[in-house]
N, C-alpha and C positions, 0 to 999 in steps of 0.2 A: 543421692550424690552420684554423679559421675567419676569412674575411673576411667584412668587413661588406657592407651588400645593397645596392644601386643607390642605392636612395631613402635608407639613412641617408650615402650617400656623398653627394651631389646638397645633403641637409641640412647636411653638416660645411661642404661650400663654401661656401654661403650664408652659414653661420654664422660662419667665419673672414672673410667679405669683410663682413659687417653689423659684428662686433666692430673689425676692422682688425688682426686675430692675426698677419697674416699681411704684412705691407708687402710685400716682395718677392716674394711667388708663391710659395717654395719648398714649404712644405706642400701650396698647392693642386696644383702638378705632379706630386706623388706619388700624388695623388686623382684628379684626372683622367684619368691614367693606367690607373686602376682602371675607370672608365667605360665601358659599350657607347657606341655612337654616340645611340642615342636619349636615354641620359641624359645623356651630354655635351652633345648640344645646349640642356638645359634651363639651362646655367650659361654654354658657351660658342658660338661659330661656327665649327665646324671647317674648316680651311682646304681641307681635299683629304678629304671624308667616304667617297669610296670606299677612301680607303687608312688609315681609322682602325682599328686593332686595337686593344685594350685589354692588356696586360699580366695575364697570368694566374698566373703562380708567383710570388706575393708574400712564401716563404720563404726562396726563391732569394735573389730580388733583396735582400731584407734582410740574407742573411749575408753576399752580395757588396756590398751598401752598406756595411754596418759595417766588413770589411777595407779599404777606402775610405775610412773615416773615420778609422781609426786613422792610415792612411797624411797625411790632413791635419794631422790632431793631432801628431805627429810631428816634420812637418815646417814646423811654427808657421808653417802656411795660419792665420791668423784669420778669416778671413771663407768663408773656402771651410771650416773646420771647423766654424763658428757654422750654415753652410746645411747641414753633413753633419748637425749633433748636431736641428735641424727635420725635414730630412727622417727619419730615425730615429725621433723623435717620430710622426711621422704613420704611419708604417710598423707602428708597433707598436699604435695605435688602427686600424690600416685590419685591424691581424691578430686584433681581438677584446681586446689586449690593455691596458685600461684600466689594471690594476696599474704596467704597468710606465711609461705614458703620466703617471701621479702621481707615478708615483719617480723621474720624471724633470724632472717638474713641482718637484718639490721639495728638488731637487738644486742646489746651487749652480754656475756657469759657472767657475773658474777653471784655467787653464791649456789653453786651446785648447777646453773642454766635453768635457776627458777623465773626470771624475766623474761627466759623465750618459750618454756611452757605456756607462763602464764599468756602470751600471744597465739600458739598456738588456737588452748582454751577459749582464748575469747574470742579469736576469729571461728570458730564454728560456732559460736554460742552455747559451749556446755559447762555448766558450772564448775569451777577449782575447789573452791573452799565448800561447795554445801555438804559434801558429804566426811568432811573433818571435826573433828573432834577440836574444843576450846584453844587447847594450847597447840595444837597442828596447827589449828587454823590460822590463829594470829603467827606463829613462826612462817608458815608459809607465805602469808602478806607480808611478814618484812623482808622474809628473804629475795620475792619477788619485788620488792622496792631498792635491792640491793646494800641491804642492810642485814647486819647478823643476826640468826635466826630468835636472840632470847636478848633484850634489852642489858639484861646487866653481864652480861656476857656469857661467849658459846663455849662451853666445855666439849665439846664435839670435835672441833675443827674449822665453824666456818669465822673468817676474818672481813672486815669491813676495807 
């Protein structure tokens, strides 16, 4: 996979802090991340610049994000799910992939942001559900249907 190049990473931050895309930082963390020190210092102050490394397998990290996120979605994290299904967003613009950053754009939020995972997942073609267990699995397809996670209802939290 391709990730994106210093300067258009340096421009997305700009860009998310000019628009306000971004209130809580979550997308910018996942950018900065991507950062050497010199282009980091164009956006921030690193605290400790001898001990900056930037984050280099940004494949890795996505497919172990995503099992992370299903883990919040799951377990009706709202807020901890809402910053997984951002940083996923940014993850998939930091990897070149625009398509999936639109279908996720244009996905609706309901049930933890398991519908825009599930685009996510399936625009890179990595499986959602193969590595869940019975009742995960079928909760997480209906939740991704936008439907509540247990048929006879969710003692959890999530609402249809």
């Amino acid at each position: 996979m391709t990730i994106r190049t210093q300067e258009q990473i340096v421009t997305r931050v700009w860009a998310l802090r000019a628009n306000r895309g971004d209130i809580f930082g979550f997308r910018e963390e996942v950018l900065l991340e991507a950062l050497d020190l010199d282009h980091a210092r164009q956006v921030i102050t690193p605290r400790h610049p001898e001990a900056w490394t930037p984050r280099v397998d940004y494949e890795t990290y996505a497919r172990d994000y995503l099992r992370f996120a299903v883990g919040k979605i799951l377990d009706h994290r709202g807020n901890s799910a809402s910053r997984s299904v951002d940083k996923l967003g940014e993850l998939a613009w930091l990897l070149g992939r625009d398509d999936i950053v639109a279908g996720m754009d244009h996905t609706d939020y309901p049930m933890y942001g398991a519908p825009k995972v599930t685009v996510f997942a399936d625009g890179f073609g990595w499986p959602l559900l193969d590595e869940l267990d019975g009742d995960d699995r079928l909760a997480l397809a209906r939740m991704a249907e936008g439907q509540q996670c247990d048929p006879q209802g969710c003692e959890r939290g999530c609402a249809d």
